[in-house]
C-alpha positions, -999 to +999 in steps of 0.1 A: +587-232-721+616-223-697+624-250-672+636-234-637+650-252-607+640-240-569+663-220-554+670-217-510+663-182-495+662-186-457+633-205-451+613-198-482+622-212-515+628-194-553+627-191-587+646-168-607+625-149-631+644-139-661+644-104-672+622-119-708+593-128-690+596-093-664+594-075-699+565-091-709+545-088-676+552-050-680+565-045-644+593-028-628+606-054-600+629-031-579+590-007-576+558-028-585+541-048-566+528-087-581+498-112-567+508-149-566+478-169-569+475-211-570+448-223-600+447-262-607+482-270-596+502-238-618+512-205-599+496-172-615+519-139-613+496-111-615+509-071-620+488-050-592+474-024-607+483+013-588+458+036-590+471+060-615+465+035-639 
């Protein structure tokens, strides 16, 4: 388990994802696209799929 703390960005709020878990999601963050979604109180990070795929 990695315990993270909120970070300010403007009005919205962050976490920083470290480069461990972007390996093991398989995505590129400076080119892919993710899906946030909210299920019983945890938030889901979701690769999109592109088409080529």
């Amino acid at each position: 388990m990695i315990e993270k703390k909120f970070l300010r960005s403007g009005n919205s709020w962050c976490i920083i994802i470290p480069s461990s878990v972007i390996k093991i999601l398989g995505v590129n963050p400076e080119e892919d696209t993710v899906q946030l979604f909210l299920e019983n109180d945890k938030i889901i990070i979701k690769p999109v799929k592109s088409e080529d795929d």
